[in-house]
C-alpha positions in Angstrom: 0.0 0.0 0.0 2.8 2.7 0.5 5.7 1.4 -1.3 5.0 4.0 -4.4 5.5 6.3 -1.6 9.3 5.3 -1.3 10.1 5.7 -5.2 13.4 7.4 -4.3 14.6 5.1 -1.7 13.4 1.8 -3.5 14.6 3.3 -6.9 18.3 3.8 -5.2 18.3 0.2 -3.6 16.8 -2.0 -6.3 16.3 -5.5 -5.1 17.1 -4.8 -1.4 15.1 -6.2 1.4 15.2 -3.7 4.3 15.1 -5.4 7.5 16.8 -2.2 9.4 13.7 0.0 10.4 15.4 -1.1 13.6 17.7 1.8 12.9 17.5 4.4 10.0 14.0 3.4 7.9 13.4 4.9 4.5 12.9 8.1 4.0 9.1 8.5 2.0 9.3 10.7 -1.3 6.7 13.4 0.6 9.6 14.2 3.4 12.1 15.3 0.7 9.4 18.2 -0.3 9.2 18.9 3.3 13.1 19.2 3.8 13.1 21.6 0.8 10.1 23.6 2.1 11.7 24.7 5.3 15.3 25.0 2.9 12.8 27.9 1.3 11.4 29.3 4.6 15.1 29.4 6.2 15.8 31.4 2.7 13.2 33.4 2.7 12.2 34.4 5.4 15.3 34.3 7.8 14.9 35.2 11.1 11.2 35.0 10.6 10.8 31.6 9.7 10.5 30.9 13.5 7.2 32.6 13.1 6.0 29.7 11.0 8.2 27.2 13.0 6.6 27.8 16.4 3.4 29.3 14.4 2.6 26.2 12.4 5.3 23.3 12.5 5.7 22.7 16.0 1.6 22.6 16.8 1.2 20.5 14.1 4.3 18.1 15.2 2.6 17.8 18.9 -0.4 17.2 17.8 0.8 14.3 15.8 2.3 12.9 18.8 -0.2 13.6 21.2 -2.4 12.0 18.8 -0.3 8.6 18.8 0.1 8.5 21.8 -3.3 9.7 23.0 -2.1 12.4 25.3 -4.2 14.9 26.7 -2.3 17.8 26.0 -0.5 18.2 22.9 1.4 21.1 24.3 2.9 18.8 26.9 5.5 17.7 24.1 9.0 19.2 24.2 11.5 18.6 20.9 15.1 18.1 21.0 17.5 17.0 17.9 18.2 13.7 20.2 16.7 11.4 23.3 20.2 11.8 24.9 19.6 15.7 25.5 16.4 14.8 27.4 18.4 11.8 29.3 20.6 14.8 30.5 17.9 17.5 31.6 15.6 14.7 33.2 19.1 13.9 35.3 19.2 17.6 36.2 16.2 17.5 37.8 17.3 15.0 40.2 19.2 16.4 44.0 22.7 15.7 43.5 23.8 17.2 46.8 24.2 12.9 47.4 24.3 10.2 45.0 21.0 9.7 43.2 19.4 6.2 43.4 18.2 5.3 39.6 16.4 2.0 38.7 16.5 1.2 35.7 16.7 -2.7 33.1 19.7 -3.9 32.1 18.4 -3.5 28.7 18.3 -0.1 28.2 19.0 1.2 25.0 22.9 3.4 25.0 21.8 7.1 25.2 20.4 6.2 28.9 22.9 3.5 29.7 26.1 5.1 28.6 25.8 8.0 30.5 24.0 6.5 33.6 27.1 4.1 34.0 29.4 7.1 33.9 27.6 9.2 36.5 27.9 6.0 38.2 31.6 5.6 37.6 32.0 9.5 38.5 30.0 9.1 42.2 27.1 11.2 41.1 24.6 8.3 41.1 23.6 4.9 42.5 22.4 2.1 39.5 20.6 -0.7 39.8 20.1 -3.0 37.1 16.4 -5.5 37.1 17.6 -8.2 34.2 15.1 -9.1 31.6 15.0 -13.1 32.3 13.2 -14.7 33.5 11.2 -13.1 31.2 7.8 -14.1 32.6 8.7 -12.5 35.8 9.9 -9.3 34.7 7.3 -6.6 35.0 6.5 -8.3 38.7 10.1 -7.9 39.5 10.6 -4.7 38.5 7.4 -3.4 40.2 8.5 -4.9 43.4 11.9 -2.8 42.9 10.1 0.4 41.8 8.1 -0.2 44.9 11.2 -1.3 47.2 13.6 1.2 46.9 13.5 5.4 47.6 14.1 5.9 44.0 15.0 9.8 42.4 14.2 8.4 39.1 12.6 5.0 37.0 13.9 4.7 33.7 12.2 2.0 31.7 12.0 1.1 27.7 8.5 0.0 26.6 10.1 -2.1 24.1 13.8 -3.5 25.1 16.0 -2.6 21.7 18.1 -5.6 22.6 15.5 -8.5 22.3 11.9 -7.0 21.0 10.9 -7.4 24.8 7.8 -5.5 25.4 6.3 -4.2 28.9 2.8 -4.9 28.8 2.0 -3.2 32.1 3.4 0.2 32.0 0.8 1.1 34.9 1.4 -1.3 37.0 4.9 -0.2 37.3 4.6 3.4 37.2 2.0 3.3 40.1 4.5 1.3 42.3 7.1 4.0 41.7 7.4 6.5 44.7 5.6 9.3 44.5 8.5 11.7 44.7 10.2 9.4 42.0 10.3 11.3 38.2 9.5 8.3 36.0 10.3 8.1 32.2 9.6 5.3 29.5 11.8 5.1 26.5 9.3 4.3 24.2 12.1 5.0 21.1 11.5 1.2 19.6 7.5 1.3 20.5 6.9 4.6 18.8 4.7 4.0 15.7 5.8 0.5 15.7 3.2 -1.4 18.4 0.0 1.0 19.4 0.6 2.8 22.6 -2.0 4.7 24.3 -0.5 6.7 27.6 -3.3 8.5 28.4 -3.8 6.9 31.7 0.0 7.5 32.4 0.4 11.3 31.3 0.2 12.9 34.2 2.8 10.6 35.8 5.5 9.9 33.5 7.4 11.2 31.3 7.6 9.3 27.5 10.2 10.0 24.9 10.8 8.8 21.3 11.9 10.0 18.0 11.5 10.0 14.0 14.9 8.2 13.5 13.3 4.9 13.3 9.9 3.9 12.9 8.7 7.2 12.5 10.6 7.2 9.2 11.4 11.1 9.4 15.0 11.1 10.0 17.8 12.4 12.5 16.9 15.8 15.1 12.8 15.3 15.5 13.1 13.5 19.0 10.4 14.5 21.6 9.4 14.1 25.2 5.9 14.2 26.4 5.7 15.7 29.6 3.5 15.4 32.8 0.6 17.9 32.8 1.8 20.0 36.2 5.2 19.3 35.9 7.3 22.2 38.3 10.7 20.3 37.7 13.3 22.8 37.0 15.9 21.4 34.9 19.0 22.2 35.6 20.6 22.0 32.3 18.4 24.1 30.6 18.4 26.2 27.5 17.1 30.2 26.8 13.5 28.3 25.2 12.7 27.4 28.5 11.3 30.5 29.4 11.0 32.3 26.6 8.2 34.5 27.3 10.6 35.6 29.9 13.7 36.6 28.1 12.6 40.7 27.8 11.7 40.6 32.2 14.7 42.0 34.7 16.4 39.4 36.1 14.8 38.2 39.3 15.7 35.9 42.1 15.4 32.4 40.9 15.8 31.3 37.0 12.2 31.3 35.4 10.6 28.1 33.8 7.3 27.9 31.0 4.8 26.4 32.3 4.0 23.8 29.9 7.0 21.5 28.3 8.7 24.5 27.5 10.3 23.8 30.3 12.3 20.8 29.3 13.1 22.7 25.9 17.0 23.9 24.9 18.3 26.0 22.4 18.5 27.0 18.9 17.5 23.7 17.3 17.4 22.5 13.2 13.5 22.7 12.4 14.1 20.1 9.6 13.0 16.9 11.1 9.6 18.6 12.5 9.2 19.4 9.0 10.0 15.9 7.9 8.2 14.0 10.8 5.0 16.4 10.1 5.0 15.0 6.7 5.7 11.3 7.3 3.0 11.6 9.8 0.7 13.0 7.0 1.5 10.8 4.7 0.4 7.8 7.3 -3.1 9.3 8.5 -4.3 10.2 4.7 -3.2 6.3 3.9 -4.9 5.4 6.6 -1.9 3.5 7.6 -2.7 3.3 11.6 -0.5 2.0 14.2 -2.1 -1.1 14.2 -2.3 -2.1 11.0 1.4 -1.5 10.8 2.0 -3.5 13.4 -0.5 -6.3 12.4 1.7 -6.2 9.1 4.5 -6.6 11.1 3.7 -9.4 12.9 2.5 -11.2 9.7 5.7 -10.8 8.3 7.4 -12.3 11.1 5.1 -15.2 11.3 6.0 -16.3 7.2 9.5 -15.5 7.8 9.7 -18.4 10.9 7.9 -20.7 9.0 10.2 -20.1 6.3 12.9 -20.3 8.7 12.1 -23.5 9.6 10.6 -25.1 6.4 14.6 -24.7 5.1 15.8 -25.7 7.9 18.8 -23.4 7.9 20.8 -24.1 11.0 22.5 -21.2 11.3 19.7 -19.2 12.5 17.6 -21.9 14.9 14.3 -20.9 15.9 15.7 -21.5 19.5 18.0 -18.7 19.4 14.8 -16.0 18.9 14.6 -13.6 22.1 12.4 -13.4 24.1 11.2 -17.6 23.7 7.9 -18.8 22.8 5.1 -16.2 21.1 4.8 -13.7 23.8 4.5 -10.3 22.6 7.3 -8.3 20.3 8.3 -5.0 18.9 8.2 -5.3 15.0 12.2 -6.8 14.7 13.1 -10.4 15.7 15.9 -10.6 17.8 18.0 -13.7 17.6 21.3 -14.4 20.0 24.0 -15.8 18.1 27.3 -16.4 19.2 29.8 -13.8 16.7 26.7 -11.8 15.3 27.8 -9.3 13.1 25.7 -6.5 11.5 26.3 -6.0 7.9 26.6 -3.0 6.6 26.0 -2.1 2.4 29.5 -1.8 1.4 30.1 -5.0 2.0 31.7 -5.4 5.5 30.3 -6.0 8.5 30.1 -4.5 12.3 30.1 -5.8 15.6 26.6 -5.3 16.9 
């Protein structure tokens, strides 16, 4: 139904089956006329094209979101050119007159477990690590922990990027959290890939993705939706913040917006917002909803173990896919293999 919309890419690639929406997906053909629209505005228009950019673009991006997700409040969505700037800022919430105590899976995806190790490492914080397996026991295990421990913040992936895993019971584990806890979900490998509906969960935790992937928009469109009645005051923070506020005399304590401004930066590339609005167009006219992607998904997973097995090509055994068995999965299939490698198209291959 939308490969005509993917002329460029397919027409570049002839013959190649793209099993990496995992990482960068193909670009559709309607997101180059949106890179070259805002390529027009920034000539235009200069300085003034952050009339249309916060006038236009930016509503329309949250609403996208909010709509996905099912949020209450589209203008509870902050943007950022990566998930790693919001890791930061949600860390400078946090009191580090003492060592912070973070929870968090083992499984967390680098921009979160990177730098959490090294504020580890540095004495700035206190990690502790819930393992996915067993796998049955998971979301009970990590509730318990949530509700166990005097946590400053609960970081958890809706869908694990290093085995499909997904967390069916968000609530459950974001109610057992402490109430003084902030509470974020990675839901970078869940975003337009399985249906998610945080409603329930929006004025409690905090939810970021991006377009990189599934959202098939590109690099510098990431976003994080935050609680309605949110007073955290980032302390790495940017002049968007407050930026109502810029003109005022200086006063006694650093202002904050009082929507997800608050968790905004600084002087950002507009591009992706112009590319995500349009893959996101593209998608809703199609009629393309998260489900039926995902039902497609799963179909194609299905023929491709059956296949799988009806060759009976050892060096990929049904018994190496993670998690086991048919419990739910984002839309890759992880398999463990000893000496995986990822190929990459010239020819060689990285370690994964």
């Amino acid at each position: 139904m939308l490969a005509a919309h993917f002329s460029r890419f397919l027409a570049a690639n002839p013959g190649l089956l793209h099993f990496a929406a995992h990482s960068h997906h193909p670009w559709p053909d309607d997101t180059e006329a949106a890179q070259a629209r805002y390529w027009r505005d920034a000539a235009t228009m200069a300085d003034h094209k952050w009339t249309r950019v916060f006038g236009e673009v930016l509503p329309e991006a949250q609403s996208h979101v909010a709509r996905l997700l099912r949020l209450p409040d589209p203008g509870q969505v902050a943007f950022a050119p990566n998930t790693h700037e919001f890791v930061a800022r949600l860390f400078s919430c946090l009191d580090v007159s003492r060592p912070v105590r973070v929870l968090a899976s083992a499984h967390e995806f680098y921009s979160f477990r990177r730098q959490a190790r090294r504020l580890q490492e540095a004495g700035w914080l206190q990690l502790t690590e819930i393992p996915a397996e067993p796998w049955d026991t998971f979301e009970s295990r990590f509730a318990d922990a949530a509700a166990g421990g005097d946590w400053d913040l609960v970081f958890l992936s809706h869908v694990f990027f290093d085995s499909g895993f997904v967390v069916q019971d968000l609530g459950r584990i974001v109610r057992s959290a402490p109430a003084r806890a902030v509470v974020a979900i990675d839901g970078y490998h869940a975003f337009c890939a399985i249906p998610v509906d945080f409603s329930a969960l929006a004025d409690r935790a905090f939810y970021l993705a991006g377009g990189y992937k599934y959202a098939m928009s590109g690099e510098g469109a990431c976003f994080l939706a935050v609680p309605g009645g949110c007073e955290l005051r980032p302390a790495n923070t940017g002049w968007y913040a407050s930026f109502e506020t810029l003109s005022a005399a200086a006063g006694a304590e650093v202002p904050y917006a009082d929507d997800a401004f608050r968790f905004w930066g600084a002087t950002f590339d507009p591009s992706g917002l112009y590319r995500f609005n349009a893959a996101m167009r593209l998608l809703k006219e199609e009629g393309a909803t998260i489900e039926r992607i995902h039902d497609h998904a799963r179909a194609l997973q299905a023929r491709f173990l059956e296949a799988l097995a009806e060759a009976g090509f050892t060096d990929l055994p049904a018994a190496s896919l993670v998690p086991p068995g048919g419990r739910p999965r984002g839309n890759f299939l992880p398999f463990e293999i000893d000496g995986a490698e990822v190929p990459i198209l010239d020819g060689s291959a990285a370690p994964f």
